[in-house]
C-alpha positions as CSV (number, residue, x, y, z in Angstrom):
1,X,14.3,41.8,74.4
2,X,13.5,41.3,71.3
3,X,11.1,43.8,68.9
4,X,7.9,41.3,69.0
5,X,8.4,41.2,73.1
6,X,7.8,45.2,73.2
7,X,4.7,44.9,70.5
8,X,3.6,42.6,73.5
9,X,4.3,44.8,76.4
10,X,2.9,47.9,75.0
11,X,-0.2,45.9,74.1
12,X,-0.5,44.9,77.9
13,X,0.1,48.7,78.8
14,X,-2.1,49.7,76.7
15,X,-5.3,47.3,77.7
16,X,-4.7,47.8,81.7
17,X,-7.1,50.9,82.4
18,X,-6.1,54.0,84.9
19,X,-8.0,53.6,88.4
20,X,-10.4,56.6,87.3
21,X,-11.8,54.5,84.2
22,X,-12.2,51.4,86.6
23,X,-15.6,50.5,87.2
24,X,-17.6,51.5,90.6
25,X,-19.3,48.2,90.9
26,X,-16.2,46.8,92.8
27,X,-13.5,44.3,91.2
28,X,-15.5,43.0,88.9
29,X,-16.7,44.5,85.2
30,X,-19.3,45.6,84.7
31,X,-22.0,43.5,83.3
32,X,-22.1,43.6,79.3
33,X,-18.9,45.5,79.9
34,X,-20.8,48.6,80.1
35,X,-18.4,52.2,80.2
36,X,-18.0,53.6,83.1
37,X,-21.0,56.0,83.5
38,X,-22.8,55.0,80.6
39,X,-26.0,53.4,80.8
40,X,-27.5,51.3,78.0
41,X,-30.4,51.7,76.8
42,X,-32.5,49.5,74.5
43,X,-34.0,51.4,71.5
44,X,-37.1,49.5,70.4
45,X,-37.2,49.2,66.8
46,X,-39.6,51.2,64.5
47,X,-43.3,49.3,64.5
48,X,-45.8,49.4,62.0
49,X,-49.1,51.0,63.2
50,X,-51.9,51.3,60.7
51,X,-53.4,55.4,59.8
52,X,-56.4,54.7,57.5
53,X,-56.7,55.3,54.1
54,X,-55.4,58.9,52.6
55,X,-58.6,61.4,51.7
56,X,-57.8,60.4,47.9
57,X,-57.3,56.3,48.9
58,X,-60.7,57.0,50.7
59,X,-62.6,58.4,48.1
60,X,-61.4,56.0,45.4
61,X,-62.9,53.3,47.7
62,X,-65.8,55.2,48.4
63,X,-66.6,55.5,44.4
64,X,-66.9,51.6,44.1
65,X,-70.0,50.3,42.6
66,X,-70.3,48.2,45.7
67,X,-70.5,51.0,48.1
68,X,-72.4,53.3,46.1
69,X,-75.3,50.4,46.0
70,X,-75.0,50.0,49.7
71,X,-75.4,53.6,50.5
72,X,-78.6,54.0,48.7
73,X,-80.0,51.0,50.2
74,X,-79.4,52.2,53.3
75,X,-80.8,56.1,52.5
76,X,-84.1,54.4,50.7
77,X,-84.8,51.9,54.3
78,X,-84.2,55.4,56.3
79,X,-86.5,57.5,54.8
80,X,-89.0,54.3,53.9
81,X,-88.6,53.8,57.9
82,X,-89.3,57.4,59.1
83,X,-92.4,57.6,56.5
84,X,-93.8,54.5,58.2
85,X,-93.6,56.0,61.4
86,X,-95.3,59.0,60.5
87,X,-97.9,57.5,58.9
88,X,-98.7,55.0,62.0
89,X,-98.4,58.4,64.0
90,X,-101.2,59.7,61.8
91,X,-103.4,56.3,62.5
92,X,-103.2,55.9,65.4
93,X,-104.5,60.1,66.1
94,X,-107.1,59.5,63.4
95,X,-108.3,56.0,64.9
96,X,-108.5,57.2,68.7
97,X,-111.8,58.0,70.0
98,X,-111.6,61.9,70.6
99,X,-112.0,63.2,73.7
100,X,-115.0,65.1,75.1
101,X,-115.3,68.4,75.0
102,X,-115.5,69.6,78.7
103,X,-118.8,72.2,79.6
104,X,-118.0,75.2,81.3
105,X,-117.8,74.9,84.8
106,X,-118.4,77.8,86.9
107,X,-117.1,78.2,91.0
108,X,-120.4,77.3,92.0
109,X,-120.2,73.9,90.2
110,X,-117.0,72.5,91.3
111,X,-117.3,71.9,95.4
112,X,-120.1,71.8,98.0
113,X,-122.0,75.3,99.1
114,X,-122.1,75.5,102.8
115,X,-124.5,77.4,104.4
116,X,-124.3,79.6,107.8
117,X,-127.9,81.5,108.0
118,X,-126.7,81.9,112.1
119,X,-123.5,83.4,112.7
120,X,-123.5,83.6,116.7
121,X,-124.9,79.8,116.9
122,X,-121.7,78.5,114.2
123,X,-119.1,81.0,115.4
124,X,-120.2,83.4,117.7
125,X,-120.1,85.9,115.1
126,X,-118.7,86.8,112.2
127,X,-115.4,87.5,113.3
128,X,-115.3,83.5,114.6
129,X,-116.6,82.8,110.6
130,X,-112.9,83.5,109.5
131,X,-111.1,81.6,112.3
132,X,-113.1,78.3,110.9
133,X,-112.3,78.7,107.1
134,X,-109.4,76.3,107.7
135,X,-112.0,73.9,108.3
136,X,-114.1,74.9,105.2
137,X,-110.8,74.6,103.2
138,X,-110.0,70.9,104.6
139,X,-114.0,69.9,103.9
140,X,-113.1,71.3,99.4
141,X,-115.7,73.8,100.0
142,X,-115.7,76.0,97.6
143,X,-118.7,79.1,98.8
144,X,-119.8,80.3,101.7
145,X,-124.1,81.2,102.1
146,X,-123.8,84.4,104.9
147,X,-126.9,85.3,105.9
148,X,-129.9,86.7,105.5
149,X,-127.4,89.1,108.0
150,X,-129.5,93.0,107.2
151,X,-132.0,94.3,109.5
152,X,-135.7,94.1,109.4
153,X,-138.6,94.0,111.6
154,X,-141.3,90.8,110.4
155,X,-143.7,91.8,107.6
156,X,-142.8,95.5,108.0
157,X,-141.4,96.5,105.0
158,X,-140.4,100.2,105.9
159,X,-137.9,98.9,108.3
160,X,-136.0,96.8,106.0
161,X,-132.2,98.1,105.3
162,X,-130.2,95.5,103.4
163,X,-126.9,97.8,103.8
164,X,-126.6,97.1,107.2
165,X,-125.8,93.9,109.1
166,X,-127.2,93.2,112.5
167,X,-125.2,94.2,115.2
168,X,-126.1,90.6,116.8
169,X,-124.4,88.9,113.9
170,X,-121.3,91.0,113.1
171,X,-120.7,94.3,111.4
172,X,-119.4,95.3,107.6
173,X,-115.7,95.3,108.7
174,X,-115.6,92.0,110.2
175,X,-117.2,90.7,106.7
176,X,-114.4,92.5,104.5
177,X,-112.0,90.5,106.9
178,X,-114.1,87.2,105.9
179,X,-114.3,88.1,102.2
180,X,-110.3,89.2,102.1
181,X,-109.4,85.5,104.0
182,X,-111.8,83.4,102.3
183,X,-110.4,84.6,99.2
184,X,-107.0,83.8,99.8
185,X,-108.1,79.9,100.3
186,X,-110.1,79.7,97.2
187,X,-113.5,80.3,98.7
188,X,-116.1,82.2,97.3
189,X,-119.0,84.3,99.3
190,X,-122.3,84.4,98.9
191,X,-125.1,87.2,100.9
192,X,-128.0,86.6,101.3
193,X,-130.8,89.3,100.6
194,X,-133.7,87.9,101.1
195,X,-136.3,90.8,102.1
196,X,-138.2,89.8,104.5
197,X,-136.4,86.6,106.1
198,X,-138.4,86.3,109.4
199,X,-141.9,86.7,107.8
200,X,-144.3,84.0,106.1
201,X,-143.9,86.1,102.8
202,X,-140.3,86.3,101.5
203,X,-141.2,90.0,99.4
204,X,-143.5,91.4,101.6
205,X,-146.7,92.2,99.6
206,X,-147.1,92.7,95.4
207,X,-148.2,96.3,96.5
208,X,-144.7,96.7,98.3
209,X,-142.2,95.3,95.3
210,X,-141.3,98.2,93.5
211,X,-139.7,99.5,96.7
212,X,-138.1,96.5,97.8
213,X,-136.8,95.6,94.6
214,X,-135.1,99.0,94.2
215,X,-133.7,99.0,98.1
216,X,-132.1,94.9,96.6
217,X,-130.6,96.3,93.9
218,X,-128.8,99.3,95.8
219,X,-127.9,97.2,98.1
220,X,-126.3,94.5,96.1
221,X,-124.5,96.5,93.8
222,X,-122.6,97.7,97.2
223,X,-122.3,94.2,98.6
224,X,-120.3,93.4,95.5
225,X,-118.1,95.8,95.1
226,X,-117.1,94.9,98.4
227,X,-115.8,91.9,97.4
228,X,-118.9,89.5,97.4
229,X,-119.3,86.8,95.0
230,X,-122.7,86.6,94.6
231,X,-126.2,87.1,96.1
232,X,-128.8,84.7,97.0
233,X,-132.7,85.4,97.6
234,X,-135.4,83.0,98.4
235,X,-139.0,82.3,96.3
236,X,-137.7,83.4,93.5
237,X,-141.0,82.3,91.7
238,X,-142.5,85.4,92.9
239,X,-139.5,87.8,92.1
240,X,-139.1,87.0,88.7
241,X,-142.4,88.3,88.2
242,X,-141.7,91.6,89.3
243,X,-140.7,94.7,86.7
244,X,-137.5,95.5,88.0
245,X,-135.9,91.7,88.3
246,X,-134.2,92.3,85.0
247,X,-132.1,95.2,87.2
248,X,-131.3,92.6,89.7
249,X,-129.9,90.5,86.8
250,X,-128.0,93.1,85.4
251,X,-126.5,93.9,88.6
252,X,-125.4,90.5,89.5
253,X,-124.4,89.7,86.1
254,X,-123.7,92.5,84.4
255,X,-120.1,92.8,82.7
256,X,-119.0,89.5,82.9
257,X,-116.0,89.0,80.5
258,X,-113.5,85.5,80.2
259,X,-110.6,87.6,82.5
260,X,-113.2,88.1,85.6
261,X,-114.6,85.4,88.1
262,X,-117.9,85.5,87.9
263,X,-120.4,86.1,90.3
264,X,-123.5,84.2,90.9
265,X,-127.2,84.9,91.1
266,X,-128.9,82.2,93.5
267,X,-132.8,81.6,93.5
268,X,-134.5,79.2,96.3
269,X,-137.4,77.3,95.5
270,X,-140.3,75.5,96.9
271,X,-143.0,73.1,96.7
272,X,-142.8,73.0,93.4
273,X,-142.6,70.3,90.9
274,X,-139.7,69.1,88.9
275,X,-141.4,70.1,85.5
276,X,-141.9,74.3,87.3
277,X,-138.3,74.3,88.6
278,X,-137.0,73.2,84.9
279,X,-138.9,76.1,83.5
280,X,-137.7,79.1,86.4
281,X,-133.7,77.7,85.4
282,X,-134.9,78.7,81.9
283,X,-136.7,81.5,82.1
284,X,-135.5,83.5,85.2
285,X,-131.7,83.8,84.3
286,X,-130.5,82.7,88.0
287,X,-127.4,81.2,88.1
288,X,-128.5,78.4,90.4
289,X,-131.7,77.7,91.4
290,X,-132.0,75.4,95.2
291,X,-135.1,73.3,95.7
292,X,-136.8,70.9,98.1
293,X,-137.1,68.2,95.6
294,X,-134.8,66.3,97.3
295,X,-137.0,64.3,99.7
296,X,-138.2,60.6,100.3
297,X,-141.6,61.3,98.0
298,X,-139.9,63.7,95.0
299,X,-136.2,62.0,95.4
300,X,-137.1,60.7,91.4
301,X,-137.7,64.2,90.0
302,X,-134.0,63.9,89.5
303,X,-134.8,62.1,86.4
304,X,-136.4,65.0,85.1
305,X,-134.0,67.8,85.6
306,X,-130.1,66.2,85.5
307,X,-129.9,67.9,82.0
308,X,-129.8,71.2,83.9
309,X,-127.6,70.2,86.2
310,X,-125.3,72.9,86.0
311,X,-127.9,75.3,87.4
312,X,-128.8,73.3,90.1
313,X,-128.3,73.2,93.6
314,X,-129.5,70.1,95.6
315,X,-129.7,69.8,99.5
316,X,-132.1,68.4,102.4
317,X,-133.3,70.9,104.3
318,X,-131.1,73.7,102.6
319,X,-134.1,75.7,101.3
320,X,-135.4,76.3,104.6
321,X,-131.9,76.6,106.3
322,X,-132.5,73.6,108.9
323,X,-130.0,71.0,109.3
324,X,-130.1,67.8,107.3
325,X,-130.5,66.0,110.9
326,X,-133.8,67.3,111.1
327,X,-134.6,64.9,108.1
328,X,-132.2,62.4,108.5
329,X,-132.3,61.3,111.7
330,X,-130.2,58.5,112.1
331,X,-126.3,58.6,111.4
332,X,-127.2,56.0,108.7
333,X,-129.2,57.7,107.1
334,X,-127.1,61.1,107.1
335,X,-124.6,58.8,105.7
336,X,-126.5,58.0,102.8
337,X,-127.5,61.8,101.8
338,X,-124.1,62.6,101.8
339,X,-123.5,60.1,99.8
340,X,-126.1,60.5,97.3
341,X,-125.7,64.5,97.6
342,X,-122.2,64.5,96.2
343,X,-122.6,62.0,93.4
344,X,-125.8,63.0,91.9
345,X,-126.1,65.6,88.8
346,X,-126.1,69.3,90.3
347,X,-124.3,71.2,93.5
348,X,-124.1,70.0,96.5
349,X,-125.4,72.5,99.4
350,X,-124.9,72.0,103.0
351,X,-126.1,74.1,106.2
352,X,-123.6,74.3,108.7
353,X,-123.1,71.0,110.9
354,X,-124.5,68.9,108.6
355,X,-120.8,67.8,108.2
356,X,-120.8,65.7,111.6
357,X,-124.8,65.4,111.9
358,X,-125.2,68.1,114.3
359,X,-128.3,68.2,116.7
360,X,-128.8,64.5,115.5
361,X,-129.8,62.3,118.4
362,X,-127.3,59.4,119.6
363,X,-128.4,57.4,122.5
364,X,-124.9,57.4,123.6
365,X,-122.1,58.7,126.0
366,X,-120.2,62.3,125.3
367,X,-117.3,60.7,124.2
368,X,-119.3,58.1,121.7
369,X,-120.4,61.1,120.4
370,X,-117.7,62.8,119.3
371,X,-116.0,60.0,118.1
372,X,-119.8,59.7,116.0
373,X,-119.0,63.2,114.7
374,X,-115.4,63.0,114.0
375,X,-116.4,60.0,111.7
376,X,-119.3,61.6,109.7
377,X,-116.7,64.3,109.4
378,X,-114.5,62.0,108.1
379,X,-116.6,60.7,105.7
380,X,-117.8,63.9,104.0
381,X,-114.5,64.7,103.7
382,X,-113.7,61.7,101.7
383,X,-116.7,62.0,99.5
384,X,-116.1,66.4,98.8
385,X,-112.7,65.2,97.7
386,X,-113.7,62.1,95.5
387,X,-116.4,64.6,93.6
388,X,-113.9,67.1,93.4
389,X,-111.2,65.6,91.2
390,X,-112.8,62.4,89.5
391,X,-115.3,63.9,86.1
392,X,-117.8,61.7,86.2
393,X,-118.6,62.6,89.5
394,X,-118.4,66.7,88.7
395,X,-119.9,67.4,85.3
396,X,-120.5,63.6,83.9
397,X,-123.6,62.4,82.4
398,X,-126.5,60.7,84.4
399,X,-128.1,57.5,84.1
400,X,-131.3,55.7,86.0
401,X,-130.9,52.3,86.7
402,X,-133.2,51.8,89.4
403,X,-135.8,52.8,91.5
404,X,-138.7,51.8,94.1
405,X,-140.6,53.7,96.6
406,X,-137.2,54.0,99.0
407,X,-134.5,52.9,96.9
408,X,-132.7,54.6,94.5
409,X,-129.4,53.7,92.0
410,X,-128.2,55.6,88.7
411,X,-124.9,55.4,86.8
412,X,-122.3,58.5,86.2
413,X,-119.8,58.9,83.2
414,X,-117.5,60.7,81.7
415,X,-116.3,59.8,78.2
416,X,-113.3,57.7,79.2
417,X,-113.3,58.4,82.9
418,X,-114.1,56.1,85.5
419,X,-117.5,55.4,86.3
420,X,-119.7,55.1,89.5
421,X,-123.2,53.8,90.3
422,X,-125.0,55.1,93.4
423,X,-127.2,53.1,95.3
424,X,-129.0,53.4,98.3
425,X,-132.1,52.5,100.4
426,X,-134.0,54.5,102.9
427,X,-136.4,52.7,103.6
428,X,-137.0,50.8,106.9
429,X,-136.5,47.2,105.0
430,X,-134.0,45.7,102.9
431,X,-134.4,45.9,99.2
432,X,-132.9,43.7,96.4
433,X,-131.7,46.7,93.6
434,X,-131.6,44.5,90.6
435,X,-129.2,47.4,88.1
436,X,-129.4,47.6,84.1
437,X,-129.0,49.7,81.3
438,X,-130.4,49.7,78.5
439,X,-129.7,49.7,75.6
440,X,-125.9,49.4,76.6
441,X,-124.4,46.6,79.0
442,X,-123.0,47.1,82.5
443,X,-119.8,45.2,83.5
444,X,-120.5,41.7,85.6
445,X,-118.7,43.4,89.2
446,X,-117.6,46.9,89.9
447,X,-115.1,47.5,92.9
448,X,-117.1,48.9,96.6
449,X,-115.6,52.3,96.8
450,X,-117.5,53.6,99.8
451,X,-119.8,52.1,101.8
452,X,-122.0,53.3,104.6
453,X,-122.8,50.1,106.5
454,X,-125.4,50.1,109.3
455,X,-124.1,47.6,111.8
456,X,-120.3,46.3,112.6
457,X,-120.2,43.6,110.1
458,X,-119.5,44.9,106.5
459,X,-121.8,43.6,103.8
460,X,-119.7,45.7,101.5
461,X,-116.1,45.9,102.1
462,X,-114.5,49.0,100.6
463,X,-112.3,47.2,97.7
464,X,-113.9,44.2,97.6
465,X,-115.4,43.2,94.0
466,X,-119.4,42.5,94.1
467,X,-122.1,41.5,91.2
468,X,-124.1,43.8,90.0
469,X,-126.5,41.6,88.5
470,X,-128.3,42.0,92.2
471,X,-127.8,44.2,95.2
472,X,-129.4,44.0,98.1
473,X,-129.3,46.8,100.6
474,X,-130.1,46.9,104.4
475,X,-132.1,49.7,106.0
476,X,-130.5,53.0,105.8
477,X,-127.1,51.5,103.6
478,X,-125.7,53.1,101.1
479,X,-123.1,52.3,98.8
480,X,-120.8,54.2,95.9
481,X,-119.3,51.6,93.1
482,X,-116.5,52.0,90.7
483,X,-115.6,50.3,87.1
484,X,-113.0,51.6,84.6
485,X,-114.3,52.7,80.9
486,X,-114.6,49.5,78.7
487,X,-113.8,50.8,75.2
């Protein structure tokens, strides 16, 4: 063998690899002859990725004349932006029509007054009078009338003790309860103290006013710090006149500040006219003053007095505490006071069951009757509510538009508010109400908002959109109508 044939064999020897460096994927190599054990891995190469400019490269761009114009631009449009906003802020409050002031609005404005002169015949007592405030609450009344509840014997003036309920009605205890529930619900409470209730003369004789007065004034300075809200007494006319009346005001009145809920002094009135009762709100200091001039023949005297309508109380048959179905005797027509009751200037006041028409006479069955009741309940509930939360209705300003012997429509507003117009016919024959305002113009139509139809077939659909250029009106209708403020 020659020395080239051993360069040959140990180059074999040396390229033939021991069984432990053979591969574990079988006979064959492994691909890309890959080492035993070794894996290969691809290392991606380095890659470009861009970082922004350096604070100093920034900078040098940011001092360009370009970029320097660009950003002043931008600063002057900013601040020429936000100064025309302001300045069309400041328009637009200087350009809108300011609102109007609201008057002061005491308890005794904002809801209906109900009256309950007899206890035993609207809740078999005064304990029953708490049980039924539920229902007062659900009707938005907002006080109670108790009363005349003291003892006295007619025209005797030496038995009369204000301080002490009659047994028959209920006793101080049970009105405490009364006062204490009432209160929780919202609603205020009322006494009345008038002197001599049963008797022709309200105060008795001149000769006995000294007496009496200072008996009312004892007596309601106790009634109040039980918890009462106010006192009532009838013909005030006649009291006013008497020496010590000023004491009765001071009583009621006395040491009202803006922290404490006032407490009302109310006056009835009657038979007198429109031009009397505008001068006893002026002169005798009551709070509210209730008269009769709500009626078929004095119904216009409204004219006269809706300037003072914060101090007035309005109500058919409330001065002599009989139920407006002794006046209205047709559910028609006790729709159409309630109607015009709560939309007219002044506060509403009710005796009890005038709500559902009580003692009102329906040639019908039981059952028709209820389901009469249930639905003048419904209604007054509808109409409390509506005067309640729309300001035209509670405080708004008062406008004639027409008026005939037994028919009657005016217009309430409110500065921007919505308003109404009230029309309504009592009389026993239709009426055409032809409705304008001078020197102002009312809208073409107004939307029906209620309507108290006589008969089954609706003249007025609630909703529906009429003319007002002419109205005419059945026998006993009555109708409320609603258009938005045109400014």
């Amino acid at each position: 063998m020659n020395k080239d044939t051993e360069i040959d064999m140990k180059e074999v020897e040396l390229n033939e690899l021991d069984p432990e460096k053979q591969p574990m994927t079988g006979d064959g190599q492994a691909a890309g002859g890959e080492k035993n054990g070794s894996v290969k891995l691809k290392v991606p190469e380095d890659e470009v990725t861009f970082t922004g400019l350096s604070k100093e490269e920034l900078m040098k761009v940011a001092g360009t004349p370009g970029w320097v114009r660009t950003r002043w631009v931008l600063l002057v449009l900013f601040w020429l932006g936000w100064v025309g906003m302001l300045a069309g802020a400041i328009v637009i409050i200087v350009q809108a029509p300011r609102c109007k002031p609201i008057p002061e609005m005491n308890w005794w404005n904002e809801g209906p007054l109900y009256q309950i002169s007899d206890l035993i015949a609207f809740s078999d007592g005064m304990e029953g009078v708490g049980a039924k405030l539920d229902d007062m609450n659900q009707l938005k009344v907002k006080g109670l009338v108790l009363g005349p509840l003291h003892t006295v014997q007619t025209d005797k003036p030496e038995t009369l003790d204000l301080n002490v309920i009659n047994p028959t009605q209920g006793n101080e205890k049970e009105l405490v309860t009364v006062l204490e529930k009432a209160h929780k619900k919202g609603i205020s409470v009322v006494l009345d103290l008038t002197p001599n209730y049963p008797g022709a003369a309200s105060w008795f004789t001149p000769a006995d006013s000294g007496d009496v007065m200072d008996k009312l004034n004892a007596a309601a300075e106790r009634w109040l710090r039980l918890g009462v809200d106010g006192i009532k007494v009838s013909d005030i006319g006649v009291a006013s006149s008497y020496q010590d009346w000023s004491k009765l005001q001071a009583v009621v009145q006395g040491n009202r500040t803006e922290d404490t809920k006032k407490r009302v002094l109310m006056g009835v009135v009657e038979g007198l006219s429109a031009e009397m009762v505008s001068q006893l709100v002026n002169t005798t200091g009551v709070d509210l003053v209730l008269s009769d001039l709500l009626s078929v023949e004095r119904i216009k005297d409204m004219d006269t007095l809706h300037s003072q309508q914060r101090s007035l109380g309005w109500g058919l048959g409330a001065t002599k505490l009989v139920q407006l179905s002794q006046v209205a005797k047709t559910p028609s027509l006790i729709r159409l006071y309630h109607l015009l009751l709560f939309t007219m200037p002044g506060t509403p006041v009710f005796t009890y069951g005038d709500e559902i028409g009580l003692h009102v006479r329906i040639e019908r069955t039981r059952s028709a009757e209820r389901k009469e009741q249930a639905a003048l309940r419904k209604w007054f509930r509808s109409l409390s509510e509506l005067r309640g939360k729309e300001r035209s209705l509670l405080h708004g300003d008062y406008y004639p538009l027409y008026s005939s012997a037994s028919s009657l429509s005016f217009l309430r507003l409110w500065d921007q508010s919505e308003r109404f117009i009230t029309a309504v016919n009592w009389g026993e024959q239709p009426e055409t109400l032809k409705i304008s305002l001078a020197p102002t113009e009312l809208p073409e139509t107004a939307k029906v908002k209620f309507s108290a139809e006589t008969n089954s077939t609706a003249d007025f659909p609630v909703d529906s959109t009429i003319s007002l250029d002419k109205i005419t009106l059945q026998p006993g209708q009555a109708i409320l109508l609603q258009f938005p403020y045109m400014g």
